[in-house]
SEBAPA-912705 format. One record per residue: residue in three letters; z, x, y of N, C-alpha, C in turn. Coordinates in steps of 0.001 Angstrom, whole numbers, padded with zeros to 6 digits, always signed. Last residue first. Example, Ala and Ser with C-alpha at 12.3 -4.5 7.8 and 13.67 -1.06 7.14 Angstrom:
SER+007080+012850-002250+007140+013670-001060+007870+012900+000030 ALA+007800+013190-005690+007800+012300-004500+007800+013200-003300 
This chain:
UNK-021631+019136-185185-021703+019158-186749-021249+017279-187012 UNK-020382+019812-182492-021974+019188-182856-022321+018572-184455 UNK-017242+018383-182008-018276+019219-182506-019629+019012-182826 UNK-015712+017471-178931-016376+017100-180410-017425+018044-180875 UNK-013009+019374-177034-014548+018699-177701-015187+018571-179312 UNK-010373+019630-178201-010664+019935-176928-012222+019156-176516 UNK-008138+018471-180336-009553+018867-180602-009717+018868-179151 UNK-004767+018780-180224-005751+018292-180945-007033+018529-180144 UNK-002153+020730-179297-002936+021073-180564-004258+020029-180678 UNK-001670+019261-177276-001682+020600-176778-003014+020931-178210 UNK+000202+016953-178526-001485+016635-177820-002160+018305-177632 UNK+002000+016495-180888+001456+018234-180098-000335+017756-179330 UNK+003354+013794-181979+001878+014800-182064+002031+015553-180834 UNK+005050+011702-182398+005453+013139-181938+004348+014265-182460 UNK+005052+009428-181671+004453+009929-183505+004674+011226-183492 UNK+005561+008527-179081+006489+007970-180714+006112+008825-181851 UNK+005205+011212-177580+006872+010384-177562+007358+009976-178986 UNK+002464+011110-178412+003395+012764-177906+004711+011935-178398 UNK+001420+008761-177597+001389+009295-178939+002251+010317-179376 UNK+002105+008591-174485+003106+007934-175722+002399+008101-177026 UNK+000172+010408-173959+001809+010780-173712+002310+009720-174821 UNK-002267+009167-174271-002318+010592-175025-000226+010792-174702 UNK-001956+007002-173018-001601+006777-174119-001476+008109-174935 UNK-002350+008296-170287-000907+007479-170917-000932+007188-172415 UNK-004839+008983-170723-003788+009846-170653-002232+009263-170968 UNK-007002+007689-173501-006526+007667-171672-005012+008510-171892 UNK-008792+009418-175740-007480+008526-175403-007777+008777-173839 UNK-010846+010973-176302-010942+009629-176965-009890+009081-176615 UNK-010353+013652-175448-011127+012600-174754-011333+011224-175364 UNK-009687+015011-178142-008429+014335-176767-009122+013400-176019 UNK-011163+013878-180897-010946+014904-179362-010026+014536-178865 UNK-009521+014037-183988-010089+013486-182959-010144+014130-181888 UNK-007481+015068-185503-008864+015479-186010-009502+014495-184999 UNK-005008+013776-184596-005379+015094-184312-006638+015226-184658 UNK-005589+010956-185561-005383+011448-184296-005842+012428-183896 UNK-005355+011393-188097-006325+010632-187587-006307+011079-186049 UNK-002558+012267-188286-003676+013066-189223-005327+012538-188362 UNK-001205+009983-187454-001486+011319-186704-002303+012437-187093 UNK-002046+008269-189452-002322+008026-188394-002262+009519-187577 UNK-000544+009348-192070-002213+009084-191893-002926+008675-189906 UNK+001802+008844-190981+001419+010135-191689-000394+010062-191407 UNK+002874+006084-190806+002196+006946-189503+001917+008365-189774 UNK-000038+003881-191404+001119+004669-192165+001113+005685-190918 UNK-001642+001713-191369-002553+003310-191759-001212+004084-192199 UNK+000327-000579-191068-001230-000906-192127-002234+000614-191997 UNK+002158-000205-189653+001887-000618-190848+000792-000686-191909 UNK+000529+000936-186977+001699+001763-188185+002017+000731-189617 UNK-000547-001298-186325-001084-000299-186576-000187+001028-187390 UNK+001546-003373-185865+000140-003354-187025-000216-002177-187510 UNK+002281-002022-183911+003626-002076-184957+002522-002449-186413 UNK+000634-001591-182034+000936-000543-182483+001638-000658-183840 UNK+000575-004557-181230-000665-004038-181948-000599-002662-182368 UNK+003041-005259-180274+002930-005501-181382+001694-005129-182477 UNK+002729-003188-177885+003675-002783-178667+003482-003878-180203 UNK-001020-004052-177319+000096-004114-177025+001493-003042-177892 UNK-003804-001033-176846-002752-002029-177307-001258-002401-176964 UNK-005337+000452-175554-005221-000698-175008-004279-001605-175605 UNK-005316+003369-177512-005471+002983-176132-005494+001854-174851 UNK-005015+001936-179735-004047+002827-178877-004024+003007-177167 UNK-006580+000422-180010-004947-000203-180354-004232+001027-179767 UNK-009092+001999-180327-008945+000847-179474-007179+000392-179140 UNK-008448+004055-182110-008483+004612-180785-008333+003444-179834 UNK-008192+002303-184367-006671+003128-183953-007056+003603-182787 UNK-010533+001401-184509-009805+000472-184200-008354+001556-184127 UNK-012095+003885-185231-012455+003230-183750-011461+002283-183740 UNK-010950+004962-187231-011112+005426-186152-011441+004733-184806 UNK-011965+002591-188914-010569+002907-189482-010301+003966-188004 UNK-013787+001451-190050-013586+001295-189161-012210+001652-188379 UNK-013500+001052-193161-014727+001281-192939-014408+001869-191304 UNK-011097-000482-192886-010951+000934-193837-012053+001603-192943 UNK-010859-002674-191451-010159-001799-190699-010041-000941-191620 UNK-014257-003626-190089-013167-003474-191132-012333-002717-191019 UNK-015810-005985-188220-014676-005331-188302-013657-004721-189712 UNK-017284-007972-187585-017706-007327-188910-016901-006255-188681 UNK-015850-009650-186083-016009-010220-187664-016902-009306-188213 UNK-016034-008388-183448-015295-008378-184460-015090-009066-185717 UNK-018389-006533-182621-018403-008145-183553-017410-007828-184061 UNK-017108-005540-179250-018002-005385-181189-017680-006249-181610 UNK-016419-005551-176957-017548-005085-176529-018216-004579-178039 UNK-013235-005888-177415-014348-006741-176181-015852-006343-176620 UNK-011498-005481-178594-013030-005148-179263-013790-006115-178488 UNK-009241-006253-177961-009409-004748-177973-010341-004525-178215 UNK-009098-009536-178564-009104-008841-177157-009653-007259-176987 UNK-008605-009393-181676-009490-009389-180918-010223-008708-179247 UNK-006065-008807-182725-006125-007806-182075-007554-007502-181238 UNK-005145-011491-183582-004362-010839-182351-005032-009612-181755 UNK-006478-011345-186054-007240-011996-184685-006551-011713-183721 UNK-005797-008346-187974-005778-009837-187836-006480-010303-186200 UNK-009677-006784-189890-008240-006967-189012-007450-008282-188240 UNK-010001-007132-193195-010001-007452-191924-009203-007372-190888 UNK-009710-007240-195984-010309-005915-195178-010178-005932-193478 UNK-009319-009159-196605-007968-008779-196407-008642-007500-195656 UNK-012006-010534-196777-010783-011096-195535-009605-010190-195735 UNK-013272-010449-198676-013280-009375-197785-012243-009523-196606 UNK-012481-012406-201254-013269-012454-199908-012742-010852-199516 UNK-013003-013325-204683-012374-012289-203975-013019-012527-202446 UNK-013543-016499-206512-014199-015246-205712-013125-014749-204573 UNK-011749-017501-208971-012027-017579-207554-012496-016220-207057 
């Protein structure tokens, strides 16, 4: 039996957050930044509990910090501070031209 790409996928609960991308061509390796900025910034508490399962929260704040700050709304820049206990103070001020 042929292998599908379906495990690459993210589950359908988290549709709603990608108002505005195909989410069937959604991968959550390939796509791996824009769906932790979406789930963070608009997600429920069960779309966070995905989201720590499935990047790890080592890899996730690693992801975080190497991002601008301008990629979160402010409430969510505080509850990243609370649960994953990232130093918002420390991550990227503007994106680099490079």
């Amino acid at each position: 039996m042929a292998q599908t790409n379906q495990e690459h996928k993210p589950p359908s609960f988290l549709k709603p957050l990608f108002w505005s991308y195909r989410f069937d061509r959604l991968d959550f390796e390939k796509h791996k930044k824009l769906i932790l900025v979406n789930v963070v910034n608009y997600g429920r508490w069960q779309d966070w509990l995905w989201l720590v399962r499935t990047y790890g929260e080592d890899d996730i704040k690693r992801t975080i910090t190497a991002l601008p700050v301008s990629e979160f709304r402010p409430r969510a820049l505080r509850l990243i501070a609370l649960l994953l206990n990232v130093d918002i103070k420390r991550m990227r001020r503007v994106r680099s031209i490079n």
